[in-house]
KOLSE-975681 format. One line per 4 residues: number of its first residue (from 0); their letters; for each residue x, z negated, y negated of N, C-alpha, C, O. Coordinates in nm, 3 decimals. Example, Ala and Ser with C-alpha at 12.3 -4.5 7.8 and 13.67 -1.06 7.14 Angstrom:
2
0	AS	1.319 -0.780 0.569 1.230 -0.780 0.450 1.320 -0.780 0.330 1.424 -0.846 0.332 | 1.285 -0.708 0.225 1.367 -0.714 0.106 1.290 -0.787 -0.003 1.341 -0.804 -0.114
END
This chain:
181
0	XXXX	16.578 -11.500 -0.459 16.477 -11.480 -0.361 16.434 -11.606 -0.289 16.323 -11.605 -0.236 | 16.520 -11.730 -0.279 16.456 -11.867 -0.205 16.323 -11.875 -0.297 16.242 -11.949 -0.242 | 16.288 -11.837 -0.383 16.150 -11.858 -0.473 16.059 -11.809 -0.393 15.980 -11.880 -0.330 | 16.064 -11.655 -0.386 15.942 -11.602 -0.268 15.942 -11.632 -0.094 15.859 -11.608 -0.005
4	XXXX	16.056 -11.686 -0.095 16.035 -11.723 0.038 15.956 -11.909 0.031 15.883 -11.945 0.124 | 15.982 -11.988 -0.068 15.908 -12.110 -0.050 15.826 -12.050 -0.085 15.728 -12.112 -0.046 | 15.792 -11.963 -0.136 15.614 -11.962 -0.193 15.552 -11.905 -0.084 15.442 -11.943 -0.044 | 15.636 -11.784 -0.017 15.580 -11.764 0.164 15.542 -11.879 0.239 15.432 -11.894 0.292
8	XXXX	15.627 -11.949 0.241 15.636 -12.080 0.304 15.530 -12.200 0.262 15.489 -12.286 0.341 | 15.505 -12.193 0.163 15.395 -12.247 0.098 15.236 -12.235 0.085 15.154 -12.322 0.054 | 15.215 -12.076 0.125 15.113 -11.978 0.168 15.073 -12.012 0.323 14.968 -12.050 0.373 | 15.196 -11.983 0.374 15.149 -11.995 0.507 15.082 -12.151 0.560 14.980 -12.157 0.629
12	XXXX	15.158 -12.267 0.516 15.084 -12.406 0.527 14.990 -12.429 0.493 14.923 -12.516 0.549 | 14.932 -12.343 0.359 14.800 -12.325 0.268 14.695 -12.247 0.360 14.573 -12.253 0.350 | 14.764 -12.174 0.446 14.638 -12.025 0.510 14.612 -12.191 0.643 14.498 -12.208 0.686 | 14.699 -12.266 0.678 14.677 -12.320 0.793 14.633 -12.424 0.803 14.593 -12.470 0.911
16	XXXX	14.629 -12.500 0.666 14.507 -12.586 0.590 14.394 -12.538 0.609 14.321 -12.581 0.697 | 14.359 -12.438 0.528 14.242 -12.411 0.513 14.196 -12.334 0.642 14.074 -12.323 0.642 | 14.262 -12.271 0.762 14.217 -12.225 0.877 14.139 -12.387 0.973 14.034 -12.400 1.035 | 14.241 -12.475 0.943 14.201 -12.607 0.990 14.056 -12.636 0.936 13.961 -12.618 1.012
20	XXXX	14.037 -12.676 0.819 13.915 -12.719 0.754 13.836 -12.632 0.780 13.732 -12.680 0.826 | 13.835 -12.492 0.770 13.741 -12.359 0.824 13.676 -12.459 0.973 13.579 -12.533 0.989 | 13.763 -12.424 1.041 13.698 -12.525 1.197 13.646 -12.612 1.216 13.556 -12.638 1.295 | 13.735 -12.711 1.091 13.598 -12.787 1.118 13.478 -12.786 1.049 13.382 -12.844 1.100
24	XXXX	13.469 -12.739 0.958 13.349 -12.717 0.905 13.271 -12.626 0.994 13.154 -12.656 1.016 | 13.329 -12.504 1.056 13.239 -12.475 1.158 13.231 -12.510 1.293 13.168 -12.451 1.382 | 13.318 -12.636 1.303 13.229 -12.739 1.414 13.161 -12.848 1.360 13.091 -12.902 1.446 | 13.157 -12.884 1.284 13.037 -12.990 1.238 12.893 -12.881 1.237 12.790 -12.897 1.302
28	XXXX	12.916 -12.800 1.168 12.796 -12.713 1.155 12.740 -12.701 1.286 12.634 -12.751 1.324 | 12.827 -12.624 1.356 12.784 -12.594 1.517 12.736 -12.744 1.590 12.659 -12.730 1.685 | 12.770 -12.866 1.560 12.764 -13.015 1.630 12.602 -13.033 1.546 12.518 -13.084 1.621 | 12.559 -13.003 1.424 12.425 -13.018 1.348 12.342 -12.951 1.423 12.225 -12.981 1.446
32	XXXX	12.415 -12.836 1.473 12.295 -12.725 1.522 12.228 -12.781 1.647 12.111 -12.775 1.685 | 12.351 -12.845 1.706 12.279 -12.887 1.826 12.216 -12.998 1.841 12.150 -13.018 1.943 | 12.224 -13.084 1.749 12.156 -13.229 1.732 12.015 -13.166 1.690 11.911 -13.217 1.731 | 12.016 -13.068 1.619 11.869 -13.036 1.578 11.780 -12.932 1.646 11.659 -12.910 1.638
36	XXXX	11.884 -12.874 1.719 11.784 -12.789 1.898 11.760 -12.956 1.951 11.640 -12.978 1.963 | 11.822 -13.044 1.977 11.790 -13.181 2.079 11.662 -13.219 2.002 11.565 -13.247 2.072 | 11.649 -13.224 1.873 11.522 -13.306 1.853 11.419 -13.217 1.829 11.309 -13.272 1.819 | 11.421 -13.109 1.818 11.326 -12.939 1.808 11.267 -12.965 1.979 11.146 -12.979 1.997
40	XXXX	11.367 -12.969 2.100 11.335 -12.939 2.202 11.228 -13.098 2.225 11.113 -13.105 2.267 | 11.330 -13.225 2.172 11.238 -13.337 2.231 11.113 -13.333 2.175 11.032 -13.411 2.225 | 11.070 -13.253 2.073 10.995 -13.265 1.933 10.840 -13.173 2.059 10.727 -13.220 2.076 | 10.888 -13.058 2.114 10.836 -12.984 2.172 10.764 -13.051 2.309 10.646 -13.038 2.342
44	XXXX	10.861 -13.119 2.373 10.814 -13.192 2.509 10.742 -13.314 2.441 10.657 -13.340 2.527 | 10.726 -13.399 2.348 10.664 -13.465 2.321 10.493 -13.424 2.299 10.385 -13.470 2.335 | 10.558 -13.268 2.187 10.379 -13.283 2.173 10.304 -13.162 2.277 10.187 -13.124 2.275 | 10.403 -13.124 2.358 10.351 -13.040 2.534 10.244 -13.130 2.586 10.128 -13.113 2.621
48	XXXX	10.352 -13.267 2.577 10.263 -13.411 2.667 10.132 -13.449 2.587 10.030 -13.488 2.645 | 10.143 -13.434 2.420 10.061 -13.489 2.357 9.913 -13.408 2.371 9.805 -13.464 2.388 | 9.929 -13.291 2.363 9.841 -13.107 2.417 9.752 -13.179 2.511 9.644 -13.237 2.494 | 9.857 -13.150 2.656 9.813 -13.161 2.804 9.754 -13.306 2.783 9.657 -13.316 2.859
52	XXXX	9.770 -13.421 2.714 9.666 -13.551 2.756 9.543 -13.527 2.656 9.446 -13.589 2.699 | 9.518 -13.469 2.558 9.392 -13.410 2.489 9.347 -13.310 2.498 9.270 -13.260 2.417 | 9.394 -13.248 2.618 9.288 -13.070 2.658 9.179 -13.182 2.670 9.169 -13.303 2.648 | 9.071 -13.034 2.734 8.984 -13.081 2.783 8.953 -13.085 2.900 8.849 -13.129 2.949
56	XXXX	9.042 -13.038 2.951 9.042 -13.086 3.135 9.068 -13.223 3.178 9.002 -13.292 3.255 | 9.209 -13.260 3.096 9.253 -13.403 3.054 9.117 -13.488 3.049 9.092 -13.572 3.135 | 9.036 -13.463 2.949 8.938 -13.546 2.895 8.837 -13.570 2.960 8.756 -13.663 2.955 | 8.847 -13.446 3.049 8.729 -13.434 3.204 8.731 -13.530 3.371 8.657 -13.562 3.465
60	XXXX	8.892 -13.545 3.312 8.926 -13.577 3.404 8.885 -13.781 3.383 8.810 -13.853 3.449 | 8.936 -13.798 3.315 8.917 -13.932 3.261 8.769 -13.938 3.276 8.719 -14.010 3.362 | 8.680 -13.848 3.175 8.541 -13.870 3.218 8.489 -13.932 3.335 8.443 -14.045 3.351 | 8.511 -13.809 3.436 8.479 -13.810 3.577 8.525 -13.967 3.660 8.448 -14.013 3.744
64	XXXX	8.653 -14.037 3.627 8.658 -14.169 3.659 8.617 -14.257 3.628 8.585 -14.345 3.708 | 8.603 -14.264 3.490 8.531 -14.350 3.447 8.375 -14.328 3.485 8.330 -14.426 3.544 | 8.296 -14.238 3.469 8.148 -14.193 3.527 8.200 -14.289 3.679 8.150 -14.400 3.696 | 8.257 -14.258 3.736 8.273 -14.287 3.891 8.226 -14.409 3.916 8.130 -14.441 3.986
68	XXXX	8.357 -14.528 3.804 8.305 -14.628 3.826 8.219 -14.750 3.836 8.182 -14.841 3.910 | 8.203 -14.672 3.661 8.060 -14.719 3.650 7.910 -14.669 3.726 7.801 -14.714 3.689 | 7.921 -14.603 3.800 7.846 -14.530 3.890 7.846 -14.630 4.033 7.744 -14.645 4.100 | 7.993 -14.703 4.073 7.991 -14.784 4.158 7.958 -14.909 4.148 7.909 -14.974 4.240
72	XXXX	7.989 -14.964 4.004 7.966 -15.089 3.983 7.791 -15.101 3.969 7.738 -15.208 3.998 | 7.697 -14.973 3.919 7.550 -15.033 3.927 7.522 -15.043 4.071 7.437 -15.111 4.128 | 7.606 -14.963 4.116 7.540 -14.996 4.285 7.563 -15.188 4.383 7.505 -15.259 4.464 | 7.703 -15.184 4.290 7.772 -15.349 4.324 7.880 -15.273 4.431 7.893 -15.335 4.537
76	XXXX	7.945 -15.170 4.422 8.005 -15.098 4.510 8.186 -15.143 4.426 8.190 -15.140 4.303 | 8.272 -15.167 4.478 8.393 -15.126 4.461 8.448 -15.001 4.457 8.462 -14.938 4.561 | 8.478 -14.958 4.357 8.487 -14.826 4.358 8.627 -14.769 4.432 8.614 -14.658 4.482 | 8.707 -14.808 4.441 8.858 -14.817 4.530 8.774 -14.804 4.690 8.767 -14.708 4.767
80	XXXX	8.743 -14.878 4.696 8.681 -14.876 4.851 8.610 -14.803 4.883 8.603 -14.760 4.998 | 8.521 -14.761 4.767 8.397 -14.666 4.806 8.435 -14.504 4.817 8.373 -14.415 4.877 | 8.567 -14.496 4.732 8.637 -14.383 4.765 8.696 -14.352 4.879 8.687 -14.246 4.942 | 8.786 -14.490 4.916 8.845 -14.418 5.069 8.729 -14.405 5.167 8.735 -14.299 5.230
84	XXXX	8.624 -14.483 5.198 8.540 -14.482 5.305 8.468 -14.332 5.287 8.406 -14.290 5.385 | 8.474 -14.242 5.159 8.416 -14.132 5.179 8.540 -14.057 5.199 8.507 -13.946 5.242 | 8.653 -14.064 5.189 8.762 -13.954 5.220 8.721 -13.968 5.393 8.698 -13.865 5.457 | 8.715 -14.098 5.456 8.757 -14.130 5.567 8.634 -14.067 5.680 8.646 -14.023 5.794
88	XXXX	8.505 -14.088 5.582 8.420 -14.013 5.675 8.407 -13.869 5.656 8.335 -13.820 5.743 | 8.453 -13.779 5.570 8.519 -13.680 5.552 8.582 -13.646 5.623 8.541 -13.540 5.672 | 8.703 -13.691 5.676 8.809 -13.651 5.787 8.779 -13.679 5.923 8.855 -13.649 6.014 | 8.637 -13.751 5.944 8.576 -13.759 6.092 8.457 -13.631 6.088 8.365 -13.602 6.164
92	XXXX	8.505 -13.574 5.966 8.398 -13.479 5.992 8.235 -13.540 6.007 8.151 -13.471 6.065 | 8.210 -13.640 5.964 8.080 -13.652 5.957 8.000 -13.585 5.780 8.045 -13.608 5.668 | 7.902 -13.519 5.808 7.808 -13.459 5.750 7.751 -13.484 5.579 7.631 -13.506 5.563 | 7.815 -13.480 5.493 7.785 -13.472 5.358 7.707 -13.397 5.288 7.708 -13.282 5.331
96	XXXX	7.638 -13.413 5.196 7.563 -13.307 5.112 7.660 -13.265 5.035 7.774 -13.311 5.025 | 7.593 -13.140 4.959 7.743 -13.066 4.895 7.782 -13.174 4.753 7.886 -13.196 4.691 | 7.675 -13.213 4.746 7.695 -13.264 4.586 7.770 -13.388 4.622 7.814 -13.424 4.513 | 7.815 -13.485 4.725 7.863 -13.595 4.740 7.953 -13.516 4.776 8.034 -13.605 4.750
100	XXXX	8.059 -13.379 4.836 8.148 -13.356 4.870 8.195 -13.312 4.756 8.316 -13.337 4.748 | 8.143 -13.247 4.645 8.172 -13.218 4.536 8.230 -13.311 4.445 8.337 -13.296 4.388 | 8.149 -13.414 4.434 8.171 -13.532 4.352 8.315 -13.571 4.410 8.421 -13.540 4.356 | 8.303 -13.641 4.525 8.477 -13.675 4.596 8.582 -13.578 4.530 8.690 -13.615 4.484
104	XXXX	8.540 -13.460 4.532 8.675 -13.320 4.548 8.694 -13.297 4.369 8.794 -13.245 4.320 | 8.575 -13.348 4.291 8.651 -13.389 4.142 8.665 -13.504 4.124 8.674 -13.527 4.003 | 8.674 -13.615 4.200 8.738 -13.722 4.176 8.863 -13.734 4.182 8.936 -13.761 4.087 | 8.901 -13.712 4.310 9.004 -13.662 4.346 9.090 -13.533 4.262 9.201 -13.498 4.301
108	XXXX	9.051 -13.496 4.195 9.142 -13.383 4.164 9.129 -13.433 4.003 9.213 -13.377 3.931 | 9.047 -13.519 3.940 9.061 -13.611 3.862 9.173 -13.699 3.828 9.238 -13.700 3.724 | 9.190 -13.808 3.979 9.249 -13.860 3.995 9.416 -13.768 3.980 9.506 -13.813 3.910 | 9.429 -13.654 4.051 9.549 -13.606 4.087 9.600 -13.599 3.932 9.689 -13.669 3.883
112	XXXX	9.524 -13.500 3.866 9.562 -13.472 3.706 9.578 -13.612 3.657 9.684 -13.672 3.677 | 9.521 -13.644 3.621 9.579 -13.807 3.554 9.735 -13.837 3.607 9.823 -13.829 3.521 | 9.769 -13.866 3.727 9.890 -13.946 3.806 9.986 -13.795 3.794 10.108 -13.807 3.798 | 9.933 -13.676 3.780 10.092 -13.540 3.760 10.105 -13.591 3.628 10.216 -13.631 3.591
116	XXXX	9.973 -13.594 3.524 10.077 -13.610 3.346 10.144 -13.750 3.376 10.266 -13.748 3.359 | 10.091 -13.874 3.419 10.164 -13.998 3.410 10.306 -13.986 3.513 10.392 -14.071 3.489 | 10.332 -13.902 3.609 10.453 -13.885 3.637 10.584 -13.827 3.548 10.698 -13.873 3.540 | 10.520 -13.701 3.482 10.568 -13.664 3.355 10.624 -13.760 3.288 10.744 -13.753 3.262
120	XXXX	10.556 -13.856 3.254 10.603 -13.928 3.108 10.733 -14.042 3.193 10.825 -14.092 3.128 | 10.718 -14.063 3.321 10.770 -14.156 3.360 10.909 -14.072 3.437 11.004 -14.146 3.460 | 10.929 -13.899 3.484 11.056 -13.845 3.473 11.129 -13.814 3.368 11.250 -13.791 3.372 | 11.031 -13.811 3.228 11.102 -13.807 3.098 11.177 -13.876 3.063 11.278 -13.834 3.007
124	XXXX	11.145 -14.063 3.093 11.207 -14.176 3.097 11.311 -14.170 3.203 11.423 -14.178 3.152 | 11.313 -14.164 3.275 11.382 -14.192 3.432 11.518 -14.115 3.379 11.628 -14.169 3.365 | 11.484 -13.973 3.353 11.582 -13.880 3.316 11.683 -13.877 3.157 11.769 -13.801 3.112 | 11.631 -13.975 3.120 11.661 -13.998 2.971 11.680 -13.926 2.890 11.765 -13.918 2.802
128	XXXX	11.571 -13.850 2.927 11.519 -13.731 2.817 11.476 -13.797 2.713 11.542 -13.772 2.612 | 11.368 -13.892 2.694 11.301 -13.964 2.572 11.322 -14.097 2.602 11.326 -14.145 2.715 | 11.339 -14.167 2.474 11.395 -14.279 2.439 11.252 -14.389 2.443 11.149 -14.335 2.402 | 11.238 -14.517 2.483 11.160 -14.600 2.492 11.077 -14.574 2.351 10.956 -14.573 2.373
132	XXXX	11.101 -14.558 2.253 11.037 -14.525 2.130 10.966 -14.393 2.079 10.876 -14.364 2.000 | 11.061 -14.324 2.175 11.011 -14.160 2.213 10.871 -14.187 2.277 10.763 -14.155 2.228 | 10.896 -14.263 2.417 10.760 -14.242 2.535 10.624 -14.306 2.385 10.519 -14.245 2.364 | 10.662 -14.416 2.316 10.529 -14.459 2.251 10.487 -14.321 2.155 10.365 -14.310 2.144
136	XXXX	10.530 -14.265 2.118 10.490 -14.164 2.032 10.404 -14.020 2.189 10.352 -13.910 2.169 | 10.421 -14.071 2.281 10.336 -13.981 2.420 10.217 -14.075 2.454 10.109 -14.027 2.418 | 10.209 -14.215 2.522 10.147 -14.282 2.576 10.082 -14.418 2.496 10.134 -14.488 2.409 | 10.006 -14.423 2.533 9.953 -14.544 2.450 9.931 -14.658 2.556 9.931 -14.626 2.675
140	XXXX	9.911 -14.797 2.518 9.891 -14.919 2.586 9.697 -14.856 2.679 9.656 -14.872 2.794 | 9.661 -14.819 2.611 9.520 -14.768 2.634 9.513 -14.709 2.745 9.449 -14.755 2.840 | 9.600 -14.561 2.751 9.625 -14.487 2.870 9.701 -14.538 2.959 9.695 -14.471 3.062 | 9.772 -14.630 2.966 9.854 -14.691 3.043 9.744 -14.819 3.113 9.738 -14.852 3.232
144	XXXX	9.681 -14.865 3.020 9.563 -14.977 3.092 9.488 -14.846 3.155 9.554 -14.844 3.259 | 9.412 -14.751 3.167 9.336 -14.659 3.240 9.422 -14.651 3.337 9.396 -14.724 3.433 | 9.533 -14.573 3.346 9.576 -14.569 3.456 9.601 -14.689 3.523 9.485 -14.700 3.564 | 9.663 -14.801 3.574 9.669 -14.931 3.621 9.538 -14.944 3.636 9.492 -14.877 3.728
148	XXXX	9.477 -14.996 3.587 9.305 -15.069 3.621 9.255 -14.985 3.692 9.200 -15.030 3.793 | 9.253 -14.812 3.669 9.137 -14.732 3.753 9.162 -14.666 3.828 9.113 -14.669 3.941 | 9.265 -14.567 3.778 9.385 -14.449 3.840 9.423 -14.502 3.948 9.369 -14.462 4.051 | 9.516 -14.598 3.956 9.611 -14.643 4.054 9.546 -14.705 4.159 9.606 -14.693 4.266
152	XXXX	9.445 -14.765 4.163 9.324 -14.839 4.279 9.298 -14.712 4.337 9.337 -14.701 4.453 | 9.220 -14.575 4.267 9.245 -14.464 4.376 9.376 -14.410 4.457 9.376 -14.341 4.559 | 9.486 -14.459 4.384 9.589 -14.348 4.429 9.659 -14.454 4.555 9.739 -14.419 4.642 | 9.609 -14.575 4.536 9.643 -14.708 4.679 9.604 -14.674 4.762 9.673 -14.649 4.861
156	XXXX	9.442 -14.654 4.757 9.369 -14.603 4.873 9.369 -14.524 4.926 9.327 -14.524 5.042 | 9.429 -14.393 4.852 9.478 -14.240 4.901 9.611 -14.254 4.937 9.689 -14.159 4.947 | 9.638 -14.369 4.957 9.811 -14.350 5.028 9.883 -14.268 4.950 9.955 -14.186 5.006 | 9.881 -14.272 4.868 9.983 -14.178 4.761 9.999 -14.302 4.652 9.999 -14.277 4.531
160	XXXX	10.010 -14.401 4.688 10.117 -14.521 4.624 10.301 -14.503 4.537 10.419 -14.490 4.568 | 10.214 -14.514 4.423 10.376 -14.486 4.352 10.419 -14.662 4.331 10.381 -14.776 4.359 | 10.537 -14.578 4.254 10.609 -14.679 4.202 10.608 -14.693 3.991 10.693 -14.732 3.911 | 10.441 -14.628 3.971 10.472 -14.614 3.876 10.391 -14.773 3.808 10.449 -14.805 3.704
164	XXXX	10.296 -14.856 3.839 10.258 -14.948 3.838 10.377 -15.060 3.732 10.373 -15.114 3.622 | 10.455 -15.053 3.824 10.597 -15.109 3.792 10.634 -15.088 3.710 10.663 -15.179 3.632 | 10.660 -14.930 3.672 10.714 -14.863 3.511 10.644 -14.907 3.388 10.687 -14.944 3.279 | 10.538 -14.894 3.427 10.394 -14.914 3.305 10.391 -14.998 3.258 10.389 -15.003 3.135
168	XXXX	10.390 -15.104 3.334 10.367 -15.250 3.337 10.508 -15.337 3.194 10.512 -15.405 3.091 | 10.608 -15.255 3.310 10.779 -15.347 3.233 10.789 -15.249 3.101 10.850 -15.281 2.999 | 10.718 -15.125 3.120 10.691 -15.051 2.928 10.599 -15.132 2.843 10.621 -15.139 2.722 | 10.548 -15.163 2.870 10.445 -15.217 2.774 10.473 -15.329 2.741 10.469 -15.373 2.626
172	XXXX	10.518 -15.414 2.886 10.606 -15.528 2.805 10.717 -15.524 2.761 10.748 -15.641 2.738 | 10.810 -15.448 2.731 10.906 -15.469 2.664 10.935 -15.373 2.569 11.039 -15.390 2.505 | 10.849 -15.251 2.540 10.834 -15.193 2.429 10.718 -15.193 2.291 10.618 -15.264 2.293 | 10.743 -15.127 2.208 10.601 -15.126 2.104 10.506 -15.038 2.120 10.456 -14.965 2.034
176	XXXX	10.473 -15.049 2.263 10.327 -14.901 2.285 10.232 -14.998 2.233 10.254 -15.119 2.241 | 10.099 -14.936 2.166 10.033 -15.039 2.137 9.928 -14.867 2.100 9.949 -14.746 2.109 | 9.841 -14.936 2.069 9.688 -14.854 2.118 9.690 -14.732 1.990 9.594 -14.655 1.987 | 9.789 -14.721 1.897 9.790 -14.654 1.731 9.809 -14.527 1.813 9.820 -14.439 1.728
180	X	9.819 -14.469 1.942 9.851 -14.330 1.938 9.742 -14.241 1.979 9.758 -14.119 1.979
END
């Protein structure tokens, strides 16, 4: 009988082999699964961001600033300036036509949409949700020059001064955003 008992004995090291390798094979599996929800989910917030900057509200919005400025520059107007001095006589309550209060209240809400998606891309970073190579596949050198040059001159004058100037700026120089997106 020592025969069936090593071969018990032999079984049981065999069931506890292969219980071992069982595990891990179903933790590697389970460790795949989740590497590939991480890039499914980043895959998702990337092209959420990519959506929301080509709606067409997005595209309205950009319109409307750009119309703005070039709207200020035939006059020889600064357009940064020419904005706060109408918020400012606005809040003295002096007397506007609707269409110049109109114009302000989609500039402004122009302006706002632009600087909520560019906060987006810059808590994605912050939070290290997306990887410097990640954000170029969201933002381009293009949208990043719009915002800086046009965006951000309104958002000075509206006292709603970020700190994103800074971000934009040290992305572009030290990553590969470049105008292909």
């Amino acid at each position: 009988m020592p025969i069936l008992e090593e071969i018990d004995l032999n079984m049981e090291v065999i069931i506890d082999i292969a219980t071992v390798i069982i595990i891990s094979i179903t933790a590697y599996i389970g460790l795949k699964s989740l590497q590939n929800a991480d890039k499914i989910k980043k895959y998702q917030i990337i092209k959420s961001l990519k959506d929301e900057y080509s709606n067409i509200e997005m595209y309205n919005a950009l319109q409307i600033i750009n119309d703005w400025i070039l709207e200020c520059k035939t006059h020889g107007n600064d357009f940064g300036e020419t904005f706060l001095s109408i918020k400012q006589k606005m809040k003295k309550g002096e007397k506007y036509s609707a269409i110049e209060v109109n114009t302000f209240k989609n500039i402004d809400k122009a302006r706002r949409k632009i600087t909520h998606f560019m906060s987006h891309v810059k808590l994605l970073y912050d939070n290290k949700i997306v990887s410097r190579k990640e954000l170029a596949k969201i933002i381009s050198k293009g949208q990043i020059d719009f915002y800086l040059e046009k965006v951000k001159k309104l958002e000075v004058v509206n006292n709603t001064d970020n700190e994103f100037d800074t971000f934009f700026i040290l992305l572009m120089n030290e990553s590969k955003i470049d105008d292909k997106n």
